[in-house]
VEXVO-708514 format. One record per residue (C-alpha): residue in one letter; x, y, z; residue number from 1. Coordinates in Angstrom, 1 decimal. Layout:
% VEXVO-708514
@type=A east=X north=Y up=Z seq=NUM
...
//
This chain:
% VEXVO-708514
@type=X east=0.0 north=0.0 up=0.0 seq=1
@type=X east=1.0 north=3.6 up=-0.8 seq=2
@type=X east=2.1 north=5.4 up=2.2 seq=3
@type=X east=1.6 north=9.4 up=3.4 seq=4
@type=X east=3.2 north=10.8 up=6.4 seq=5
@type=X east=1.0 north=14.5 up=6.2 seq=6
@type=X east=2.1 north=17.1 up=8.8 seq=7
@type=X east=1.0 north=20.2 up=9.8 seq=8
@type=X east=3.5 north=23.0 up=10.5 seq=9
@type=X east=3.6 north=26.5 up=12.1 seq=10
@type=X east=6.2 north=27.9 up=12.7 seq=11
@type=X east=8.4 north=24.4 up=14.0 seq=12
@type=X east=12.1 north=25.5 up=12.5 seq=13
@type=X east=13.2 north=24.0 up=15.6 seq=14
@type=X east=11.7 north=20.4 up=15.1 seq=15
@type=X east=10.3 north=19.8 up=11.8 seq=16
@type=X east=13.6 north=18.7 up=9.8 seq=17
@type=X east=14.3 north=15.9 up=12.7 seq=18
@type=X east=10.5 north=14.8 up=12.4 seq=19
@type=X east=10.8 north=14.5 up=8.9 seq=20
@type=X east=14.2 north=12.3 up=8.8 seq=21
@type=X east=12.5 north=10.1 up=11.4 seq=22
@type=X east=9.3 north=9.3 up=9.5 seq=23
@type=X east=11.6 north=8.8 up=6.3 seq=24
@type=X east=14.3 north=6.7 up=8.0 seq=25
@type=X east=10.9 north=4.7 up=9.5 seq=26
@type=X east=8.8 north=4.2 up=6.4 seq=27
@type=X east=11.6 north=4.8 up=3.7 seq=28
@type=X east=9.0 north=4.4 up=1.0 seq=29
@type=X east=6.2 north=6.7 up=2.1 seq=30
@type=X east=6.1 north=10.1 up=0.8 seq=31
@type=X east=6.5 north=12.6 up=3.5 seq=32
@type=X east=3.9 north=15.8 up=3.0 seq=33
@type=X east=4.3 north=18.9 up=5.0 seq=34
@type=X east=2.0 north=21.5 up=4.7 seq=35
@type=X east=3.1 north=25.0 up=5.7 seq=36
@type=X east=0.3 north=27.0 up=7.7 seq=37
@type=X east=2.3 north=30.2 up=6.5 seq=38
@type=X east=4.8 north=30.3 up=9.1 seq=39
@type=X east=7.4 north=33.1 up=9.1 seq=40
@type=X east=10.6 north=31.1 up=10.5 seq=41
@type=X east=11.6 north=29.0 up=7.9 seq=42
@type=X east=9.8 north=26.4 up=8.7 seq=43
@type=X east=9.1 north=25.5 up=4.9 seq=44
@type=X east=12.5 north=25.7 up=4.0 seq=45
@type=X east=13.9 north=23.1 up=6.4 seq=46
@type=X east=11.1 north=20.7 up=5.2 seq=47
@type=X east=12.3 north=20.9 up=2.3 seq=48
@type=X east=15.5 north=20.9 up=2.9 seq=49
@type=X east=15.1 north=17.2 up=4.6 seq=50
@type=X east=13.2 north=15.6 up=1.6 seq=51
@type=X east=10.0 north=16.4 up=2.5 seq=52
@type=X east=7.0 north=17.9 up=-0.7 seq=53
@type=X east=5.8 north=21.1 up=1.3 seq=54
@type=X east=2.4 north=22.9 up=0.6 seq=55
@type=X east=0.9 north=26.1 up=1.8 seq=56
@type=X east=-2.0 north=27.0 up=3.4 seq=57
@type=X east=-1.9 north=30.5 up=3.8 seq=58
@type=X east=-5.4 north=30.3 up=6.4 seq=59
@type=X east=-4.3 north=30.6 up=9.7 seq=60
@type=X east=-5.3 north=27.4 up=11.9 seq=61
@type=X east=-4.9 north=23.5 up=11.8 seq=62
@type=X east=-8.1 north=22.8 up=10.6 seq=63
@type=X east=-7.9 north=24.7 up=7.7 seq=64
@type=X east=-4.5 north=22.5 up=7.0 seq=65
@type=X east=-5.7 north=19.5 up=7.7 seq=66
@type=X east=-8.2 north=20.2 up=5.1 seq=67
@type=X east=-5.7 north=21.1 up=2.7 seq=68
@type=X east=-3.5 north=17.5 up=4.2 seq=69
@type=X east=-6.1 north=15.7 up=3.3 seq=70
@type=X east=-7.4 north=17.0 up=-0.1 seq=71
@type=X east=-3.9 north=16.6 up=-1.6 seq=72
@type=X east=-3.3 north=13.1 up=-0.1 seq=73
@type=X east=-3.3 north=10.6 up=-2.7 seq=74
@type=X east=-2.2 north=6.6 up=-1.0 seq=75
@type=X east=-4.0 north=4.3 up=0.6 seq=76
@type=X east=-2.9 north=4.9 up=3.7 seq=77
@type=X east=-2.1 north=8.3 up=5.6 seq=78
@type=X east=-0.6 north=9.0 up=9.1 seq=79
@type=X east=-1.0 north=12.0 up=10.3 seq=80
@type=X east=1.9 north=13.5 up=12.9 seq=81
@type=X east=2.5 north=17.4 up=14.5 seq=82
@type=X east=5.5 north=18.7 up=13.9 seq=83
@type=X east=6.7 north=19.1 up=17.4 seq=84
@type=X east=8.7 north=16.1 up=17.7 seq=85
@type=X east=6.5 north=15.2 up=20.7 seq=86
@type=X east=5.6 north=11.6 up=19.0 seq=87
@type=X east=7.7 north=8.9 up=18.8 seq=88
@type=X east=8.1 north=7.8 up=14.8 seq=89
@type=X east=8.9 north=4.5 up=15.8 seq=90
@type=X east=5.4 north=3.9 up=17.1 seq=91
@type=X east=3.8 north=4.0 up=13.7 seq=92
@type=X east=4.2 north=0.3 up=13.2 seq=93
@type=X east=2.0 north=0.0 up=15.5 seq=94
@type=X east=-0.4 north=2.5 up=14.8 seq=95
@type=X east=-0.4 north=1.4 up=10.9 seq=96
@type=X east=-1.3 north=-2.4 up=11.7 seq=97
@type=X east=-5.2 north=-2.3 up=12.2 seq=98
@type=X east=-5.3 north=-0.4 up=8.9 seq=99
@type=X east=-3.1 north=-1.9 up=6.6 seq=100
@type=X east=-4.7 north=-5.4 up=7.7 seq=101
@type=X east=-8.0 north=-3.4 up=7.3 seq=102
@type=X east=-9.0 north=-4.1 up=11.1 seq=103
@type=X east=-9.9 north=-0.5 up=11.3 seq=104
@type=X east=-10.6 north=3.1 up=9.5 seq=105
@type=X east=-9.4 north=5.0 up=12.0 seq=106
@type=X east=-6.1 north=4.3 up=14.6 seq=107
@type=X east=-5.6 north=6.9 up=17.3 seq=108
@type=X east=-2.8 north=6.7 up=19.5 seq=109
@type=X east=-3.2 north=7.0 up=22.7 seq=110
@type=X east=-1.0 north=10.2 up=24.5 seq=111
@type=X east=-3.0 north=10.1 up=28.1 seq=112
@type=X east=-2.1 north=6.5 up=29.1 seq=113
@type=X east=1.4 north=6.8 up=29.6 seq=114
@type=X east=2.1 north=10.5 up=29.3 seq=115
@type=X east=4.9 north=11.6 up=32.2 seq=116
@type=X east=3.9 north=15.1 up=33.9 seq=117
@type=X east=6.9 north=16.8 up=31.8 seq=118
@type=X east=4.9 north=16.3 up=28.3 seq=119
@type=X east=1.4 north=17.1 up=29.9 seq=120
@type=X east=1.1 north=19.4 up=32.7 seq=121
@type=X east=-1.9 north=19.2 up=35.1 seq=122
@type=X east=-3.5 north=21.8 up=33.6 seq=123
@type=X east=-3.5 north=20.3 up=30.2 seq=124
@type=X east=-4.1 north=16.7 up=31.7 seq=125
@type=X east=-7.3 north=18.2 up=33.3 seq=126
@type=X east=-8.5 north=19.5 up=30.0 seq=127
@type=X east=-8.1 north=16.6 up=27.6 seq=128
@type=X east=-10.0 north=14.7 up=30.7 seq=129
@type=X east=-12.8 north=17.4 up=30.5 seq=130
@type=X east=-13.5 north=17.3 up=27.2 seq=131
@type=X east=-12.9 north=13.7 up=26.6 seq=132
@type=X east=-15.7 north=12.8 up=29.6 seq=133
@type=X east=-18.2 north=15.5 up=28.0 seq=134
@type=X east=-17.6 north=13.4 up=24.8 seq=135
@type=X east=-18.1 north=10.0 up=25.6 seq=136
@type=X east=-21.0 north=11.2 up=28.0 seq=137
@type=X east=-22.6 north=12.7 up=25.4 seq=138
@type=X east=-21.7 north=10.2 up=22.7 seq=139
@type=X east=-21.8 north=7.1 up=24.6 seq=140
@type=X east=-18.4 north=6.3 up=24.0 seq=141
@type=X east=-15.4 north=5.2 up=25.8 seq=142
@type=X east=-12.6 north=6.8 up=23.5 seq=143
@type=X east=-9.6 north=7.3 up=25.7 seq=144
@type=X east=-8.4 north=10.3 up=23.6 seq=145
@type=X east=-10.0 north=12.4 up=21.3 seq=146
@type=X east=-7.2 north=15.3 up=21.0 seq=147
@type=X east=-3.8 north=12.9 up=19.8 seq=148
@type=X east=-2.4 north=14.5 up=16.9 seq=149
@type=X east=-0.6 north=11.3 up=15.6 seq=150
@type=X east=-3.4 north=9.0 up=14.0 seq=151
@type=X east=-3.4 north=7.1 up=10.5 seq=152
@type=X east=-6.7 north=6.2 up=8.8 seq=153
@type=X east=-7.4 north=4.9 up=5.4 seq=154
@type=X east=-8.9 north=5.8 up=2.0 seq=155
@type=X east=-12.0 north=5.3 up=2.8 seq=156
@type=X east=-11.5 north=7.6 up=5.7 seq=157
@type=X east=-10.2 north=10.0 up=3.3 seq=158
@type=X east=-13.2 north=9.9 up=1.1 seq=159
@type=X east=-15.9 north=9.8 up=3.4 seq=160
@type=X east=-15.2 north=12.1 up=6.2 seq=161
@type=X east=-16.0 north=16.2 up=5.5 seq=162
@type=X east=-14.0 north=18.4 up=7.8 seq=163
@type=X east=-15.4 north=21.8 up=8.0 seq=164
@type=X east=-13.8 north=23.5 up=11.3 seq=165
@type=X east=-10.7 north=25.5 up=11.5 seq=166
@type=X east=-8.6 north=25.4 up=14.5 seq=167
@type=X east=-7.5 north=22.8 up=16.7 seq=168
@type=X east=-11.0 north=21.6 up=17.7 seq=169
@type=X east=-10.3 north=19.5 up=14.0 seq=170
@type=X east=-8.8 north=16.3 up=16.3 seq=171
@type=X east=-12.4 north=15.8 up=18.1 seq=172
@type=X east=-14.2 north=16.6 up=14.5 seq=173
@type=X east=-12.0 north=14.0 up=12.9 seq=174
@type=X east=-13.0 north=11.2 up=15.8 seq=175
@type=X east=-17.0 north=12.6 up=15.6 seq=176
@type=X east=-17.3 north=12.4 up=12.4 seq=177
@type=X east=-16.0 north=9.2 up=11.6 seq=178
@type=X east=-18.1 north=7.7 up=14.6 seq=179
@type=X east=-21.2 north=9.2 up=12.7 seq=180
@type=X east=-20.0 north=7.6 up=9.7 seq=181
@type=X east=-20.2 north=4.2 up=11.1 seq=182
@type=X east=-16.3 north=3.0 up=11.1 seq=183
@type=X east=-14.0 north=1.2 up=12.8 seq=184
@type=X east=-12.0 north=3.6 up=15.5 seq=185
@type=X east=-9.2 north=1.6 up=17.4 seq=186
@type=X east=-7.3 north=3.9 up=19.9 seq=187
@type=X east=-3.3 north=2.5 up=20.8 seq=188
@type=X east=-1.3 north=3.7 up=23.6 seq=189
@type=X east=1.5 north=5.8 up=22.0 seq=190
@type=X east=4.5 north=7.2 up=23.9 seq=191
@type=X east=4.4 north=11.3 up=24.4 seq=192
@type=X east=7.5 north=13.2 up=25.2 seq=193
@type=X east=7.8 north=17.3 up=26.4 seq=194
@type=X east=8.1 north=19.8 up=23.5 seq=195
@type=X east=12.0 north=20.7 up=23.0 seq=196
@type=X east=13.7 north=23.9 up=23.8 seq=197
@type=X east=12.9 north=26.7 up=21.4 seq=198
@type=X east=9.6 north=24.8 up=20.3 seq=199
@type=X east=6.2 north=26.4 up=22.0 seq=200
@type=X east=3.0 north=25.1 up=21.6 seq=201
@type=X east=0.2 north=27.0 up=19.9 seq=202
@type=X east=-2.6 north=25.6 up=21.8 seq=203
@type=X east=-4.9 north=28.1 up=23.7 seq=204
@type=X east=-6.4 north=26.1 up=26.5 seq=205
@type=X east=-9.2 north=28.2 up=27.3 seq=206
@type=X east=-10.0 north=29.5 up=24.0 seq=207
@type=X east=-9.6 north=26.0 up=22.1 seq=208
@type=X east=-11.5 north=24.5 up=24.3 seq=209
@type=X east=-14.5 north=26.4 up=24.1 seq=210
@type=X east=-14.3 north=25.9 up=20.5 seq=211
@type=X east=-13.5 north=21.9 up=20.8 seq=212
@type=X east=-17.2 north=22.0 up=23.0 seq=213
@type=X east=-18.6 north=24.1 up=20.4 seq=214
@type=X east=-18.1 north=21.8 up=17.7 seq=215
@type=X east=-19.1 north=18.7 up=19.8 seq=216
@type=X east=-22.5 north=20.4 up=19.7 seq=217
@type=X east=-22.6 north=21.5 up=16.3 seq=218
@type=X east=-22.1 north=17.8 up=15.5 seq=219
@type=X east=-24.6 north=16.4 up=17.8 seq=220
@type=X east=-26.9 north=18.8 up=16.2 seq=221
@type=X east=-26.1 north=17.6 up=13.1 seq=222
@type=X east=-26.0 north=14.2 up=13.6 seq=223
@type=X east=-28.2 north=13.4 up=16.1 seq=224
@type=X east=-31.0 north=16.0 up=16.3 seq=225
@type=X east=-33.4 north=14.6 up=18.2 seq=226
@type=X east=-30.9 north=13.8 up=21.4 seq=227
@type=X east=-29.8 north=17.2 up=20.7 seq=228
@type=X east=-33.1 north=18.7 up=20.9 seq=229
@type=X east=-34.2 north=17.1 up=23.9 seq=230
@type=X east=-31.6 north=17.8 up=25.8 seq=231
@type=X east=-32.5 north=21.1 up=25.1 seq=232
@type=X east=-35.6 north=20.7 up=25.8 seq=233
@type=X east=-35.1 north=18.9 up=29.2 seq=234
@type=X east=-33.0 north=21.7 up=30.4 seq=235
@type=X east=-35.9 north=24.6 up=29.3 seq=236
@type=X east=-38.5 north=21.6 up=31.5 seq=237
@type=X east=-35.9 north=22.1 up=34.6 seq=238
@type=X east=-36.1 north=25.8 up=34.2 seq=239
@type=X east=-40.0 north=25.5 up=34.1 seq=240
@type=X east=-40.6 north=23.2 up=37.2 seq=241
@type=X east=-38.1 north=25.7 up=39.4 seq=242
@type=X east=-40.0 north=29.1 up=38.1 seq=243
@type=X east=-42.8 north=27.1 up=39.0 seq=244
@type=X east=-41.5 north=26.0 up=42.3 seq=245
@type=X east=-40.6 north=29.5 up=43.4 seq=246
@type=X east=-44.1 north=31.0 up=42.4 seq=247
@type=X east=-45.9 north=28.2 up=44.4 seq=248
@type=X east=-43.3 north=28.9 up=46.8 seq=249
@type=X east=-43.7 north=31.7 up=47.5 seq=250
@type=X east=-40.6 north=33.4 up=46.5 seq=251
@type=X east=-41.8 north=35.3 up=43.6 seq=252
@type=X east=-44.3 north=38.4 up=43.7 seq=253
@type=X east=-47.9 north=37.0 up=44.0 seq=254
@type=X east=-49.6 north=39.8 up=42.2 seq=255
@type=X east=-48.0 north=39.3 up=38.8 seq=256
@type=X east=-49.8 north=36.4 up=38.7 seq=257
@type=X east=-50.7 north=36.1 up=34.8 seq=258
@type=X east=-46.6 north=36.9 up=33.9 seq=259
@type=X east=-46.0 north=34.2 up=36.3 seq=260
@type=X east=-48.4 north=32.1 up=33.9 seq=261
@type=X east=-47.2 north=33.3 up=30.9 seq=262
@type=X east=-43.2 north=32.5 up=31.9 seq=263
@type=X east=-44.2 north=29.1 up=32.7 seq=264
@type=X east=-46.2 north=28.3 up=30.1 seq=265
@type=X east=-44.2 north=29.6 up=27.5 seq=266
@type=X east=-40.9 north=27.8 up=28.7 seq=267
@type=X east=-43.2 north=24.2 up=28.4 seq=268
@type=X east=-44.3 north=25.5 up=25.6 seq=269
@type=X east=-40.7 north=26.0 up=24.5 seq=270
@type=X east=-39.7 north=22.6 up=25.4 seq=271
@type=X east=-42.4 north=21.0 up=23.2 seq=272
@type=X east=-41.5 north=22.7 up=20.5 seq=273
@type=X east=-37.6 north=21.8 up=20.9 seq=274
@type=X east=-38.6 north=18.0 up=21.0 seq=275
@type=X east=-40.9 north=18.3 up=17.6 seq=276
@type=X east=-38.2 north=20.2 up=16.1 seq=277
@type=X east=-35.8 north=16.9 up=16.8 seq=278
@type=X east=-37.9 north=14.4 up=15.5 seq=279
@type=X east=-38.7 north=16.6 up=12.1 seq=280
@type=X east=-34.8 north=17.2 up=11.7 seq=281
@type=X east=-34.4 north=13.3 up=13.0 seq=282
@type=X east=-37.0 north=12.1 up=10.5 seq=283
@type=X east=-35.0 north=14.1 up=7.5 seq=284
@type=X east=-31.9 north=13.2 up=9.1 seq=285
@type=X east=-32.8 north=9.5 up=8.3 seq=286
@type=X east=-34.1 north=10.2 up=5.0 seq=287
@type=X east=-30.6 north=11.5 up=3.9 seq=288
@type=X east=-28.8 north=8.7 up=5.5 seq=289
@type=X east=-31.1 north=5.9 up=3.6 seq=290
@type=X east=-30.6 north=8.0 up=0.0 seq=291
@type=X east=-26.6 north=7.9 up=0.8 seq=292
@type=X east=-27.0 north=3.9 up=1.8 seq=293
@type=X east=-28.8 north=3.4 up=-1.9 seq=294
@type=X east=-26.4 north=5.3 up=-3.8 seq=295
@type=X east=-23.5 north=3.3 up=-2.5 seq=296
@type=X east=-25.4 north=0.2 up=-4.1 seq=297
@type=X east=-23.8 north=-1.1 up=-7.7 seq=298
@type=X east=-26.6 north=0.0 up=-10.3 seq=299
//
């Protein structure tokens, strides 16, 4: 099978030459693909310079390139690996297994299992944890991490999954999306080392994470409108019985009795109009899906 090792890049002078010679001294066949997110340190230059084909994205953010990665990716197979020189090379082996042997779509290794306190501080620790129990509660899942940027997933992959977000909130799309799409995810514990000196990461905890929630609920939305909806829903019901339980209680003014009336009617009302919005969107939802399923059929 024809091998690409894609990586994004921003501004990595410090570590993208040595990540490049690793790949190519690991799979000496694959073609190694760098694409440039317009970095202003030479970055693109010392890709090159080790033997890697370099493309630009001049869009600011790693979704945008690994949109642009995956468009110009033409093998069977392609890993996907930062820059940084926080993953190990000689761990794709094992990550390229499951999909070469087709056992899987989609391989994710697996940072949080055995990463030391050096290459993930607490702080960082506590948010992959965050997220990744707001995503398998929400998802019914058990996925171990959702945010590892060294993963390698197959054509089918390639062809099948849309990615539509720009920043680093692209890792949890990537997983979603091909969990929506009905493949085969195996996650592998990888080893994770510390950043080195002169390399910084580019990650904004706060603001990436709001974004990374974001786009959970845009694809739950999506996806899965009518879970979506009533959870929605349920929350505007909550809201109801406690106005309620503070009128009854006392705790509200008694003589504004009819706004009291109207709040709480017009918050069940709300709720019952969030739940037939879900199945309507749910109902279309599955209309699209069965239309996809018949065009997949040989005519």
């Amino acid at each position: 099978m024809r091998v690409t090792v894609a990586i994004p890049c921003y501004d990595e002078a410090p570590t993208i030459a040595k990540v490049v010679a690793d790949f190519r001294a690991q799979l000496p066949e694959a073609e190694i693909l760098v694409c440039d997110n317009d970095s202003d340190d030479g970055s693109a230059d010392r890709a090159r310079s080790a033997g890697a084909r370099v493309i630009r994205e001049k869009r600011r953010g790693k979704g945008y390139v690994m949109q642009t990665l995956l468009e110009a990716v033409d093998s069977e197979v392609c890993v996907i690996v930062d820059g940084d020189d926080t993953y190990f090379a000689e761990d794709v082996h094992r990550l390229l297994a499951p999909v070469v042997e087709d056992r899987a779509d989609l391989v994710v290794g697996d940072r949080l299992t055995n990463a030391s306190s050096e290459a993930l501080n607490e702080m960082h620790r506590f948010g992959n944890r965050a997220i990744l129990g707001i995503i398998n509660l929400v998802f019914r899942t058990r996925f171990k991490d959702v945010l590892s940027g060294y993963r390698v997933m197959n054509r089918n992959f390639l062809r099948a999954v849309p990615l539509i977000t720009g920043g680093f909130e692209t890792e949890t799309e990537l997983t979603l999306q091909a969990l929506e799409k009905g493949m085969v995810i195996q996650e592998l514990p990888i080893r994770y080392r510390a950043r080195p000196e002169g390399s910084y990461s580019k990650l904004s905890p706060f603001a990436d994470g709001y974004r990374i929630l974001i786009t959970m609920a845009v694809l739950l939305r999506n996806h899965r409108p009518l879970y979506f909806f009533s959870l929605l829903a349920a929350v505007l019901l909550l809201l109801d019985l406690g106005y309620l339980g503070a009128w009854l209680g006392g705790f509200l003014p008694a003589y504004r009795t009819l706004l009291h009336g109207l709040v709480a009617a017009g918050l069940a009302a709300g709720a019952v109009g969030l739940v037939l919005a879900g199945v309507v969107l749910n109902a279309l939802n599955t209309g699209f899906r069965e239309l996809v399923a018949l065009s997949r059929r040989p005519r």
